[in-house]
C-alpha positions as CSV (number, residue, x, y, z in Angstrom):
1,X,0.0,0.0,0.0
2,X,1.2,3.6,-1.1
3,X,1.6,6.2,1.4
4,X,-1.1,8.3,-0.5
5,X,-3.4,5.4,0.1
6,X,-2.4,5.3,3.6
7,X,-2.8,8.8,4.2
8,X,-6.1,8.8,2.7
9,X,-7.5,6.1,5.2
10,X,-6.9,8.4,8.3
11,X,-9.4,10.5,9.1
12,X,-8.5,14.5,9.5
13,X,-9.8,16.0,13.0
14,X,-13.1,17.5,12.8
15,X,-13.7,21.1,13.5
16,X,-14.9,22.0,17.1
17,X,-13.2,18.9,18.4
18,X,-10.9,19.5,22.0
19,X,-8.7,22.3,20.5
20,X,-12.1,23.9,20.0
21,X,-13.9,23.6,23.8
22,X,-10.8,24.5,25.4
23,X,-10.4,27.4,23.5
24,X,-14.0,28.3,23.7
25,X,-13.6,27.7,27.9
26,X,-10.9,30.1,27.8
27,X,-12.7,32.7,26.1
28,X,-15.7,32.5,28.2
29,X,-13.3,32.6,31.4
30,X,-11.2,35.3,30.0
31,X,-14.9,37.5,29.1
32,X,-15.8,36.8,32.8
33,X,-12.5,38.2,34.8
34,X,-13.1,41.1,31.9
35,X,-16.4,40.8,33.4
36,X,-15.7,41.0,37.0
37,X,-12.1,42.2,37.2
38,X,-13.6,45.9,38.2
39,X,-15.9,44.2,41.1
40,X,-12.5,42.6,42.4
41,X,-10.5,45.6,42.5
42,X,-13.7,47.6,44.0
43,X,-14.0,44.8,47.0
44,X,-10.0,44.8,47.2
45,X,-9.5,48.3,47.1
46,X,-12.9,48.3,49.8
47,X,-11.4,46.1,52.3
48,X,-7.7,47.6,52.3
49,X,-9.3,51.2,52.6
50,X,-11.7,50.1,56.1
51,X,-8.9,48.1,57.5
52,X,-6.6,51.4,56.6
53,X,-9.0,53.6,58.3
54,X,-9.8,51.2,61.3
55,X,-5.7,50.8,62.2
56,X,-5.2,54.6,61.9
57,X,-8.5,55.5,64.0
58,X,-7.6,52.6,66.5
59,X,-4.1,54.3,66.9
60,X,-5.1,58.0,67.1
61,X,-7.6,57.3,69.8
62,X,-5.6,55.3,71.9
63,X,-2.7,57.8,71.6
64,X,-5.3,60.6,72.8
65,X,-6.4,58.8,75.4
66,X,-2.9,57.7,76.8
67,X,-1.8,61.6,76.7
68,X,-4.8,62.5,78.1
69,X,-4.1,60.0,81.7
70,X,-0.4,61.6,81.3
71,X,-1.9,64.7,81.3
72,X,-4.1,64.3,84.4
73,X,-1.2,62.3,86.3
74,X,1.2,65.5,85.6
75,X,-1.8,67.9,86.9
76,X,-2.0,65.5,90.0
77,X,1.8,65.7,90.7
78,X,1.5,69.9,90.4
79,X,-1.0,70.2,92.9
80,X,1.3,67.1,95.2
81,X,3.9,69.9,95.4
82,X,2.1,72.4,96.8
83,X,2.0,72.6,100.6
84,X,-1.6,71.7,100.8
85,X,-1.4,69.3,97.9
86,X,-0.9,66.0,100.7
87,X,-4.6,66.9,102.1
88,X,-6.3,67.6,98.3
89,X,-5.0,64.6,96.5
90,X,-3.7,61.5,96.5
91,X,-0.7,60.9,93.5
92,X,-0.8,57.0,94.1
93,X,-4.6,57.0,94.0
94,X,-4.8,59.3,91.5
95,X,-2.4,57.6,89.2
96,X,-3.9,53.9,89.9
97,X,-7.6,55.4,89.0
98,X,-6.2,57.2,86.0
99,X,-4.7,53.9,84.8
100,X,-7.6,52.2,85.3
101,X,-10.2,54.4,83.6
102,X,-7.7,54.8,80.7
103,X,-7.5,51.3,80.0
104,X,-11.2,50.4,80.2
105,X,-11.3,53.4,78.1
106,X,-8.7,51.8,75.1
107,X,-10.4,48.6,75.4
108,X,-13.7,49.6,74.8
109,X,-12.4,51.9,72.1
110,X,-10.5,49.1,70.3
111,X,-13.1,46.3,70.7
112,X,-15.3,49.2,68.8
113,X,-13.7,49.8,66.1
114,X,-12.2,46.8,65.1
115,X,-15.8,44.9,66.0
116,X,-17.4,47.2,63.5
117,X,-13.9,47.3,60.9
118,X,-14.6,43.2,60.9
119,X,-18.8,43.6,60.4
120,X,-17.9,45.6,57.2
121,X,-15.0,43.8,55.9
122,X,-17.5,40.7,55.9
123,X,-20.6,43.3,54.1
124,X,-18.2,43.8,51.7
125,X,-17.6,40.3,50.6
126,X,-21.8,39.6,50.4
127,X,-21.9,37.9,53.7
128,X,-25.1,37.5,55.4
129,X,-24.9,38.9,59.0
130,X,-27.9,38.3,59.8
131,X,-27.1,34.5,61.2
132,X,-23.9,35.0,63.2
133,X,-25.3,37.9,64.4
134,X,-28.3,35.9,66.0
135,X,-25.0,33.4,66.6
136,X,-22.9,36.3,68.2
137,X,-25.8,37.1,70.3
138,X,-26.9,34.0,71.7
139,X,-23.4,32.5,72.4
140,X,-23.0,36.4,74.6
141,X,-26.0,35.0,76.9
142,X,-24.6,31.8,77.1
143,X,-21.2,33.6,78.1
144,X,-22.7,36.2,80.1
145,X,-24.7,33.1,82.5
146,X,-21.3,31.2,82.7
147,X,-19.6,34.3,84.1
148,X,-21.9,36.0,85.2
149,X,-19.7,36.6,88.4
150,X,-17.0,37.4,86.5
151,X,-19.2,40.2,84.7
152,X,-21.0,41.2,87.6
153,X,-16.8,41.6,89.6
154,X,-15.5,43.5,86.0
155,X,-18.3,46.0,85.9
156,X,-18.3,46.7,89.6
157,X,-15.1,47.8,89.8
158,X,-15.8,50.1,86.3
159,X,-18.3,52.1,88.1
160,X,-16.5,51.8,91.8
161,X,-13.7,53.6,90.1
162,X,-15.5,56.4,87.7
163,X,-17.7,57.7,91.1
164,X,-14.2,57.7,93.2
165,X,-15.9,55.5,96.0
166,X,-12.5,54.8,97.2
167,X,-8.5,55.2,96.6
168,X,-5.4,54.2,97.7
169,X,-4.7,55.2,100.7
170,X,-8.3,55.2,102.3
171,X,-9.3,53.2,105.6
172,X,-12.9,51.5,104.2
173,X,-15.2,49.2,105.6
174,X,-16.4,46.8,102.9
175,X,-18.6,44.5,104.8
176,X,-16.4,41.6,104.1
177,X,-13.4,43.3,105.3
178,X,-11.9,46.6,106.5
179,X,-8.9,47.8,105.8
180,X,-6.1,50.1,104.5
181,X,-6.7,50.2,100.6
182,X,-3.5,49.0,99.0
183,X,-4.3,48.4,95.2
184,X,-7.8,48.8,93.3
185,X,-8.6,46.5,90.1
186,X,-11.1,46.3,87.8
187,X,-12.1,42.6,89.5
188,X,-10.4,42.7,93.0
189,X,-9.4,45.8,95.5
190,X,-7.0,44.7,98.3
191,X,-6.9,45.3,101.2
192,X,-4.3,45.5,104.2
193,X,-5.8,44.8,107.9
194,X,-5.5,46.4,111.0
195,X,-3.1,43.2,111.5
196,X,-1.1,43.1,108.8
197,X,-3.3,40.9,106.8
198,X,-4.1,41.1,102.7
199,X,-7.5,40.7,101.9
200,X,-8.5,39.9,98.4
201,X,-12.3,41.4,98.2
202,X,-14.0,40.7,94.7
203,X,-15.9,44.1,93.7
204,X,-19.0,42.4,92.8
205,X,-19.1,41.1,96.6
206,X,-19.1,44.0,98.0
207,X,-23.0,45.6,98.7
208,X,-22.2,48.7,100.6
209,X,-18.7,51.0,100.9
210,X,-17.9,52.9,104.2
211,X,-14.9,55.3,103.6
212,X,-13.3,56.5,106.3
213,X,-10.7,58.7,104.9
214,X,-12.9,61.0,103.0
215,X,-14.4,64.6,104.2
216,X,-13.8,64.7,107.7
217,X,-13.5,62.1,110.7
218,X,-15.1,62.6,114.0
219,X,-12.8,62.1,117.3
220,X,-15.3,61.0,120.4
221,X,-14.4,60.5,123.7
222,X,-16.4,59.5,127.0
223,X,-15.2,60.5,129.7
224,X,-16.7,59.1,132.8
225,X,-16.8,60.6,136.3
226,X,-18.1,60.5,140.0
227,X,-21.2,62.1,140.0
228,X,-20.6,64.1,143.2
229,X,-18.2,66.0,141.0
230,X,-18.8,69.7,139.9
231,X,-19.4,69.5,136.6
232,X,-18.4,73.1,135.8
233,X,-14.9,72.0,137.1
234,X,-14.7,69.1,134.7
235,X,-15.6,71.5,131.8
236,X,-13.1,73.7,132.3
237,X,-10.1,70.6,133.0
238,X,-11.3,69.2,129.7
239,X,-11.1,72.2,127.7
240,X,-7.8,73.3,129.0
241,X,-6.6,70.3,128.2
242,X,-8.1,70.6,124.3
243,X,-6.4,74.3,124.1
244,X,-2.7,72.9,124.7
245,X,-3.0,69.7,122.6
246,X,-4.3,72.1,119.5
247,X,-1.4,74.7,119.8
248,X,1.2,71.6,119.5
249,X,2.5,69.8,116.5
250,X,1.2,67.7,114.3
251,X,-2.1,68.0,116.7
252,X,-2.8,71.3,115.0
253,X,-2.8,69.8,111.7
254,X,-5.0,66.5,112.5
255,X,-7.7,69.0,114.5
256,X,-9.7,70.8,111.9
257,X,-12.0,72.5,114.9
258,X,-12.0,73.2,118.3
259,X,-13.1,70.2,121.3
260,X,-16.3,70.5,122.0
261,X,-18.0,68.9,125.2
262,X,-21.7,67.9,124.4
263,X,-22.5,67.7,128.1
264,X,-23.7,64.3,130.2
265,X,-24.2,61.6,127.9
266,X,-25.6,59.3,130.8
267,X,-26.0,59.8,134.8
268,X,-25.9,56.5,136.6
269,X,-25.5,55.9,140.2
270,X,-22.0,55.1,140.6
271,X,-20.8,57.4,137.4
272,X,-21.9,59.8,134.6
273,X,-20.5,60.4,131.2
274,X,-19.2,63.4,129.8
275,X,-19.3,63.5,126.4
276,X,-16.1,65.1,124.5
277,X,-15.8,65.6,120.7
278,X,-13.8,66.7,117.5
279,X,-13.9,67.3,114.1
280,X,-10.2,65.7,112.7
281,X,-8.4,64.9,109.6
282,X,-10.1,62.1,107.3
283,X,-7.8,59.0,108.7
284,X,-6.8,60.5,111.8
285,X,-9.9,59.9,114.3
286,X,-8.0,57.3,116.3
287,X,-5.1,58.9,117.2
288,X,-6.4,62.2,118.0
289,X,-8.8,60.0,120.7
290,X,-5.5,58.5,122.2
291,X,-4.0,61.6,122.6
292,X,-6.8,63.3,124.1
293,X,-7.8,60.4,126.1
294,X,-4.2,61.1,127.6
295,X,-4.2,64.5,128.3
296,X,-7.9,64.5,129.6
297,X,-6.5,61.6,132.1
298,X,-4.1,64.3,133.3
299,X,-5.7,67.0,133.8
300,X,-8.1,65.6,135.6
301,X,-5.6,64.2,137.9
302,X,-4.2,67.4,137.9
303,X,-7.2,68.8,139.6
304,X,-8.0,66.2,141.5
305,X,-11.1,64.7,140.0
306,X,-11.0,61.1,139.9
307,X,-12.2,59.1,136.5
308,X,-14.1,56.3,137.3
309,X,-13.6,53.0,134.9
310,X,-16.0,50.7,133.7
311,X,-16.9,48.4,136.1
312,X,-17.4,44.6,134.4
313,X,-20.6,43.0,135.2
314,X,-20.2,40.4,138.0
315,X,-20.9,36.6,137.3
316,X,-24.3,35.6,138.8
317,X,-23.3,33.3,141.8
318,X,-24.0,29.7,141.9
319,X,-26.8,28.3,143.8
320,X,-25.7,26.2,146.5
321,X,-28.3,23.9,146.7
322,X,-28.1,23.2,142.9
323,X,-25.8,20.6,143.8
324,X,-28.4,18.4,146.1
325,X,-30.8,16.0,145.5
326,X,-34.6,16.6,145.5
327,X,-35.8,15.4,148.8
328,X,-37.1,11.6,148.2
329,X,-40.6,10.8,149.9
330,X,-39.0,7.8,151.7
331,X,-37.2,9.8,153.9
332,X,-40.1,10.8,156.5
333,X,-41.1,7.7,157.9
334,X,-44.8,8.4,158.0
335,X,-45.1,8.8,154.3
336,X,-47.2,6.7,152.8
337,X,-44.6,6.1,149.7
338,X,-42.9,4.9,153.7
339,X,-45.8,2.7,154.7
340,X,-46.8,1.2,151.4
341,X,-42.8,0.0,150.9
342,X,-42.7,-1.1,154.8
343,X,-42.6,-5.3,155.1
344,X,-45.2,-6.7,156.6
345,X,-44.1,-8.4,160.0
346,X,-44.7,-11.9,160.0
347,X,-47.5,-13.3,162.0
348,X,-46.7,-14.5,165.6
349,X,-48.3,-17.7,166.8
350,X,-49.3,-17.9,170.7
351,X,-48.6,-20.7,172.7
């Protein structure tokens, strides 16, 4: 066989054969990125420009917040320096409040931003929020029951700190514990104890707040007397005593008025109380009772009225018969618990 026969038995390749779909599918995917190319760079350009926008706005606030806490801790330091600034304010407390509120501030601010950067990024790609919205919001409940203490502790401490209920530095009473404020958080404020203790208080445990270091703090003392005395003569002992101990250091600092005796707080039969009191520095209510618990003690010595202590009430004596037994019916012969129990004599037989 020829090779012109040979070629003539094959069969040529039809047209629109493989060569033909291929280059058909790459027409019709080359006419849809011509298509949708512009959509593309659109969402692109979309999503670099809100992420752009969210970094910068993230960054500027923070940065304005952070100078604004500088800026308050700097004004706090000013007024430290001045000779009144140690009654006015606080630097420690000041500071540790500042920090605090500056970085619930910067968290809220970034989980804002970025929260609402994310919701659009994912707008932008023709997401439906609808569903892990309703997602986003039932897994928060669930969250929320779970740690609900943890909530209840974190907010707490937010709103302890904006209305200043306490500092550093103050002597509270938080129910749970009193004490010497040491550090406050956003989920626990510690304490230090009259004896030397650390006490961890959660804020959300905490129901009421008695600050002791705030305003004023009243001195009281009672001072307690025969009540043959002259009164008029205990007056004038007590408040000579007061006029000394407020023209001597640091007494005339911690005194912020004059001691005042309210008069007879009770008249008993072996006693009667004077009452003696003064308005002191926020902190300093204990001491300024010592000292004038001292002085008082003196000067009534001093003029020869004598203080009369407490007398502790006296333990009710024993009974003296508690200790014997309830008289038994037996014991009187002519009972007749007596006569029933006595044996009957046996019967004699004359002879």
């Amino acid at each position: 066989m020829s090779l012109s026969a040979v070629s003539a038995a094959v069969p040529s390749p039809e047209p629109g054969g493989s060569l033909g779909e291929a280059a058909e599918q790459a027409g019709n995917a080359a006419g849809w990125v011509e298509e949708n190319w512009s959509t593309w760079l659109n969402t692109g350009l979309r999503i670099v420009l809100i992420a752009a926008v969210a970094i910068v706005l993230r960054h500027l606030i923070r940065r304005a917040l952070t100078k604004f806490i500088d800026r308050m801790n700097r004004s706090a330091q000013a007024v430290q320096a001045t000779p009144l600034g140690s009654l006015l304010v606080n630097a420690e407390r000041r500071r540790q409040r500042s920090e605090a509120i500056g970085s619930v501030l910067r968290s809220v601010a970034s989980f804002l931003i970025m929260g609402t950067a994310a919701l659009m990024i994912l707008g932008a790609f023709q997401i439906n929020l609808a569903p892990l919205l309703a997602s986003a919001g039932v897994a928060g409940v669930a969250l929320g029951f779970g740690a609900r203490n943890l909530v209840t502790d974190f907010l707490s401490g937010v709103f302890m700190i904006l209305e200043d209920q306490y500092g550093v530095g103050d002597q509270i009473d938080a129910g749970v514990a009193s004490g010497e404020v040491i550090e406050v958080g956003l989920r626990v404020t510690k304490l230090r104890g009259e004896n030397g203790a650390i006490w961890y208080v959660r804020n959300g445990e905490v129901k009421r707040i008695g600050n002791l270091s705030q305003g004023w703090s009243t001195a009281g003392v009672d001072v307690q007397v025969l009540p043959t005395e002259d009164l008029e003569k205990v007056r004038a002992a007590i408040t000579g005593a007061a006029e000394e101990m407020a023209k001597e250091e640091p007494w005339s600092e911690r005194l912020w008025g004059p001691v005042e005796v309210l008069g007879l707080d009770a008249v008993l039969l072996e006693s009667m109380t004077v009452r003696v009191s003064a308005k002191t520095m926020p902190g300093q209510a204990v001491g300024v009772e010592r000292e004038l618990r001292w002085r008082i003690k003196v000067a009534l010595d001093a003029a020869g009225i004598a203080m009369v202590a407490g007398t502790p009430e006296q333990a009710p004596q024993a009974d003296p018969t508690a200790g014997m037994a309830a008289p038994s019916a037996y014991a009187s012969a002519t009972s007749p618990q007596s006569l029933a129990a006595t044996p009957i004599p046996p019967p004699t037989t004359a002879k």
